[in-house]
C-alpha positions in Angstrom: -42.5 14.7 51.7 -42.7 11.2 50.7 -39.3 10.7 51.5 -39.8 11.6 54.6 -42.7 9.7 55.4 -40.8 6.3 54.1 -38.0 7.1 56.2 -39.6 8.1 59.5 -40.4 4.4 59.9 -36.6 3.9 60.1 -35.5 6.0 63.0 -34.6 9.5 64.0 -30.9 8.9 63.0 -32.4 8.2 59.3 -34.3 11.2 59.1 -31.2 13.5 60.6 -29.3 11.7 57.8 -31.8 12.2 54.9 -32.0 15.9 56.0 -28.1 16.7 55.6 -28.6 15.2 52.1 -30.9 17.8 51.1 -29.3 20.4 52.3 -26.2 18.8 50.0 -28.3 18.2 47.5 -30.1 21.8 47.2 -26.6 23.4 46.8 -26.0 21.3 43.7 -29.3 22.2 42.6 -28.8 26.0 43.2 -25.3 26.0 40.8 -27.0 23.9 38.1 -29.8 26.6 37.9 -27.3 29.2 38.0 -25.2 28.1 35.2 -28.4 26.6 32.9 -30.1 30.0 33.3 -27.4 32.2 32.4 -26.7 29.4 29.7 -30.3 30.0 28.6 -30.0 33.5 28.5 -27.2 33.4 25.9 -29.1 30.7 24.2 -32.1 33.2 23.6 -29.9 36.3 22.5 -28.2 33.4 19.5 -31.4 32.3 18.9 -32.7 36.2 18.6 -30.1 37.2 15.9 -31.1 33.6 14.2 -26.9 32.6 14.7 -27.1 29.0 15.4 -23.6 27.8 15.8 -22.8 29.8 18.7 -25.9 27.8 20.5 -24.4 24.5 20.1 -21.0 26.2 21.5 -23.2 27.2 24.4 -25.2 24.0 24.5 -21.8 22.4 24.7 -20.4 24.6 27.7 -23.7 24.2 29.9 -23.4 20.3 29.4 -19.5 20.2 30.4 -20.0 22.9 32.9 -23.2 20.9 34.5 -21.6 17.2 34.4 -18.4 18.7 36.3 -20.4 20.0 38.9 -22.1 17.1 39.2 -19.4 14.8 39.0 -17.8 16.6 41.4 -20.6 17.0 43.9 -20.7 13.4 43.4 -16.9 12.4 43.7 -17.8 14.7 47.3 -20.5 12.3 48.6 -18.7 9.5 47.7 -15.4 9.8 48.8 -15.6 12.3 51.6 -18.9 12.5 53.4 -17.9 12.7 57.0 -16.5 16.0 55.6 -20.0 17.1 54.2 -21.3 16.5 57.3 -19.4 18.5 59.0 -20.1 21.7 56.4 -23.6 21.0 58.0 -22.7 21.7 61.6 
């Protein structure tokens, strides 16, 4: 909300432009949540039958798994974001 507030002094074209970022930015958000819950989920059956190394195996995963995403996500907006916008269409 704030966001758009400080950008609705800027124009129309500024707010259109925010809004396709959230939309970009909410599917990146949906995978990470994906992945960290299930991630969790494992976590708590380890943690349950007091195993601890095969938590830091999993620890390790969601952190790989979660900076690739991003990283790609990011490598996306970056190099390519006429495409993006065009997912948005």
């Amino acid at each position: 909300m704030i966001d758009v507030i400080m950008v609705g002094q800027l124009g129309e074209t500024s707010i259109a432009a925010l809004g396709l970022s959230t939309r970009f930015s909410f599917v990146l958000i949906l995978i990470l949540f994906g992945a960290t819950s299930g991630m969790a989920i494992f976590t708590a059956q380890f943690w349950g039958k007091q195993e601890l190394e095969p938590i830091r195996k999993v620890l390790g995963m969601s952190l790989l798994l979660s900076t690739s995403v991003a990283f790609i996500f990011t490598l996306a907006a970056v190099l390519m974001p006429e495409s993006i916008e065009f997912l948005h269409q």
